[in-house]
LONUMAR-698180 format. One record per residue: residue in one letter; chain; x, y, z of N, C-alpha, C in turn. Coordinates in nm, 3 decimals. Atoms other than C-alpha are relative to their C-alpha. Example, Ala and Ser with C-alpha at 12.3 -4.5 7.8 and 13.67 -1.06 7.14 Angstrom:
REM LONUMAR-698180
(A; A; (0.089; -0.119; 0.000); (1.230; -0.450; 0.780); (0.090; 0.120; 0.000)),
(S; A; (-0.082; -0.119; -0.006); (1.367; -0.106; 0.714); (-0.077; 0.109; 0.073)),
REM end
This chain:
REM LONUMAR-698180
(X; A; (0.084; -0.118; 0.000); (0.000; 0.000; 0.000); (0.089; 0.124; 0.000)),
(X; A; (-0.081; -0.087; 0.017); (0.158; 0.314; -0.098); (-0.040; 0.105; 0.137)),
(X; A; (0.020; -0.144; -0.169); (0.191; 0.613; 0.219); (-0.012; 0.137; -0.087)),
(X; A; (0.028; -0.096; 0.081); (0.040; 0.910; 0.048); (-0.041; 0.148; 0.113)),
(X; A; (0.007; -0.115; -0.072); (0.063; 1.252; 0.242); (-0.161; 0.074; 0.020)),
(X; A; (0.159; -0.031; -0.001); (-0.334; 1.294; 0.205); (-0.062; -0.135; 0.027)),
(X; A; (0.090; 0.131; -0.029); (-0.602; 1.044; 0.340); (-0.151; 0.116; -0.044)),
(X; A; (0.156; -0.072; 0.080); (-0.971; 1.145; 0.272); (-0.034; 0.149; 0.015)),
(X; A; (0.007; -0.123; -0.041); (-1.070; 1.458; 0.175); (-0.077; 0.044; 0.066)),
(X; A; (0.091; -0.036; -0.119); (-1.273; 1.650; 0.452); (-0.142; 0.095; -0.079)),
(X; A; (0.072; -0.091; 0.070); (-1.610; 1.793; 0.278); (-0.039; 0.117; 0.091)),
(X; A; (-0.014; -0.099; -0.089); (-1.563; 2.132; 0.411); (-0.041; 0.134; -0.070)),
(X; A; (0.030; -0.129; 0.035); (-1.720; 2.513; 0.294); (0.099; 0.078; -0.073)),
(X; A; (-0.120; -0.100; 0.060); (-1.447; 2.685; 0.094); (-0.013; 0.095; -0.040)),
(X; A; (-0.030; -0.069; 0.108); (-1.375; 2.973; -0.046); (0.041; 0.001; -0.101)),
(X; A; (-0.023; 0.056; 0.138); (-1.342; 3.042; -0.406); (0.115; 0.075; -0.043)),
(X; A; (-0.129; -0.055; 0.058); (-0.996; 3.131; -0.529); (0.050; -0.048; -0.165)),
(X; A; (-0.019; 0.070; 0.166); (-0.891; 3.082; -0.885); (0.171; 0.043; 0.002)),
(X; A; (-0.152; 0.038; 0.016); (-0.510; 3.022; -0.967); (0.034; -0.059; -0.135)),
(X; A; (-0.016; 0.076; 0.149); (-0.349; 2.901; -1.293); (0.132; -0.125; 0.038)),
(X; A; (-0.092; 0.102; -0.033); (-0.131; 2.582; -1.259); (0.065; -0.019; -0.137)),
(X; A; (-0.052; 0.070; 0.133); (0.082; 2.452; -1.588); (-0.027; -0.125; 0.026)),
(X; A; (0.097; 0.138; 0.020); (-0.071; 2.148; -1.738); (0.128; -0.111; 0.026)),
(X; A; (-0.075; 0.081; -0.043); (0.255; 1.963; -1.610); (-0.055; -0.032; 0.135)),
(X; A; (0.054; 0.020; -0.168); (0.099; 1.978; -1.211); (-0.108; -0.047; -0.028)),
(X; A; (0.136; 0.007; 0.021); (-0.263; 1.963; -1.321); (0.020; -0.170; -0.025)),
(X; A; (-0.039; 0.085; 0.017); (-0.136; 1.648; -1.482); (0.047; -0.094; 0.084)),
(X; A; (-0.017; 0.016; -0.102); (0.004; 1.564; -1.178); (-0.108; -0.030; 0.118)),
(X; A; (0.096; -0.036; -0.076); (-0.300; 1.643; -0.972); (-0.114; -0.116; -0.019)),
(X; A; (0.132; 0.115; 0.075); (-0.524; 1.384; -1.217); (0.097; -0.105; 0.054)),
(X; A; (-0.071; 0.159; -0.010); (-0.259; 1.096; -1.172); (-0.019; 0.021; 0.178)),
(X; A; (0.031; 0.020; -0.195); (-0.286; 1.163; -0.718); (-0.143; -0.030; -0.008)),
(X; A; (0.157; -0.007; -0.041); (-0.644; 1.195; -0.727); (-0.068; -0.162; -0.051)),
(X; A; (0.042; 0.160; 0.079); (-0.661; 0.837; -0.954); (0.063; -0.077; 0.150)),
(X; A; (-0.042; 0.083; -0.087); (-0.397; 0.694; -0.678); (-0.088; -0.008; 0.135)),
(X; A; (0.046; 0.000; -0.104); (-0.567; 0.845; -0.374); (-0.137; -0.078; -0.033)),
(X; A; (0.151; 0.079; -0.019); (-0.922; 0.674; -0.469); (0.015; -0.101; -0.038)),
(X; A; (-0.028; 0.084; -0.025); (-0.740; 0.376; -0.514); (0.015; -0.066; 0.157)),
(X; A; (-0.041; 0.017; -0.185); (-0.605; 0.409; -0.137); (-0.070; 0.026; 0.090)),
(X; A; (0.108; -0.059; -0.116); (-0.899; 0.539; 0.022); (-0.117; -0.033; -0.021)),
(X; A; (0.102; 0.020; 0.090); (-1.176; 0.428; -0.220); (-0.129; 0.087; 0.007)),
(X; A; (0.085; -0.140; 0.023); (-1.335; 0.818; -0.228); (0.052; 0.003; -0.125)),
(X; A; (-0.045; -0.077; 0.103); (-1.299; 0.898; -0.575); (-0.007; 0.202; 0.003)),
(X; A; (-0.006; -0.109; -0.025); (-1.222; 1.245; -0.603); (-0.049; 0.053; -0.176)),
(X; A; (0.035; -0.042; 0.096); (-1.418; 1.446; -0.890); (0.073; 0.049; -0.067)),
(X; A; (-0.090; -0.099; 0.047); (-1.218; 1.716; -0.915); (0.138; 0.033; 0.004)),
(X; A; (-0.140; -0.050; -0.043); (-0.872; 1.725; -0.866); (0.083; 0.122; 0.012)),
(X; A; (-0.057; -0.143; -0.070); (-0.810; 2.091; -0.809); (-0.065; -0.001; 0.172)),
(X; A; (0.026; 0.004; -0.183); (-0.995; 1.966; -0.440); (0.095; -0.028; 0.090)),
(X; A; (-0.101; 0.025; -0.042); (-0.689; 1.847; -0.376); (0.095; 0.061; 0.032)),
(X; A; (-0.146; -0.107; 0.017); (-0.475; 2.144; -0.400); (-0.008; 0.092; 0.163)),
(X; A; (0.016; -0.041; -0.125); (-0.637; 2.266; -0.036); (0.053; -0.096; 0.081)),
(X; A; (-0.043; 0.080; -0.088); (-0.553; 1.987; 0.160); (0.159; -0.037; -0.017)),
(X; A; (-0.155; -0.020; 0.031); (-0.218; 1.970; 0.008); (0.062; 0.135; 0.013)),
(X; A; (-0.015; -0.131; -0.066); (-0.144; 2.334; 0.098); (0.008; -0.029; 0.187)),
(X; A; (-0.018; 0.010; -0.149); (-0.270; 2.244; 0.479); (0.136; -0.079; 0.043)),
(X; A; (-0.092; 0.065; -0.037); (-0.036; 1.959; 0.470); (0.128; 0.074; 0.006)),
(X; A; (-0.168; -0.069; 0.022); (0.273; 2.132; 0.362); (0.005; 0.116; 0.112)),
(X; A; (-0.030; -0.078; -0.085); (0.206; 2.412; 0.570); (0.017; -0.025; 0.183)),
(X; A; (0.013; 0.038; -0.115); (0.122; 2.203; 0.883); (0.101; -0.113; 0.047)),
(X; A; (-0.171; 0.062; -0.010); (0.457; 2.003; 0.806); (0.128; 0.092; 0.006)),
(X; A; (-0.134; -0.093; 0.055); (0.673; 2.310; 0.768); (0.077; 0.046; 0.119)),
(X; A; (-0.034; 0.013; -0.139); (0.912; 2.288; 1.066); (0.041; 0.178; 0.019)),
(X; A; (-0.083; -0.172; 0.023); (1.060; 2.649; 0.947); (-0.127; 0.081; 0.020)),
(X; A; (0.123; -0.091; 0.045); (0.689; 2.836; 0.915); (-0.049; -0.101; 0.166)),
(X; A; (0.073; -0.005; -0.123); (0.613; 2.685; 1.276); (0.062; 0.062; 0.114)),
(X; A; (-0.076; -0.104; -0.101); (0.890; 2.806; 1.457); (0.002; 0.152; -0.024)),
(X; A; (0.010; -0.144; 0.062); (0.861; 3.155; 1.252); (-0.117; 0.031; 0.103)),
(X; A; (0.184; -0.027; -0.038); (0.464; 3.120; 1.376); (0.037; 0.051; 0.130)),
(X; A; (-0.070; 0.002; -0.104); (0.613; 3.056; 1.745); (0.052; 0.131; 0.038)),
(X; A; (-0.125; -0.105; -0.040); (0.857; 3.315; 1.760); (-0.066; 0.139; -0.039)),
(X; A; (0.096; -0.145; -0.006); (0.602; 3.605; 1.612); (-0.145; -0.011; 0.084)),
(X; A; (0.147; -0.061; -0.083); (0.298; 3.537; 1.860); (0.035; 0.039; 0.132)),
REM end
């Protein structure tokens, strides 16, 4: 079973932000979203849903951007 930095996505209220990706990530984004609903068996519609929870992750892994956090409250 592969260890994939996302487990199911959380259906949660968002805001709407628009962003442009190059069709190299996007591309990217379709091939995770195929693996993750292999590994979790949620298929994921859209694979730009993915680009929030992958944001939290990275930011809620970022040992540098927690001690920064830390050190300015």
């Amino acid at each position: 079973m592969t260890k994939l930095k996302l487990g199911a996505i959380a259906d949660d209220k968002p805001i709407k932000a628009t962003i442009e990706l190059p069709a190299a990530l996007h591309r990217d984004l379709v091939a995770y979203a195929e693996v993750l609903a292999r590994e979790t068996g949620q298929a994921v519609s859209d694979p730009a849903k993915l680009i929030a929870p992958m944001v939290e992750r990275f930011i809620a892994t970022d040992r540098g951007f927690a001690k920064a956090r830390r050190q300015s409250s």
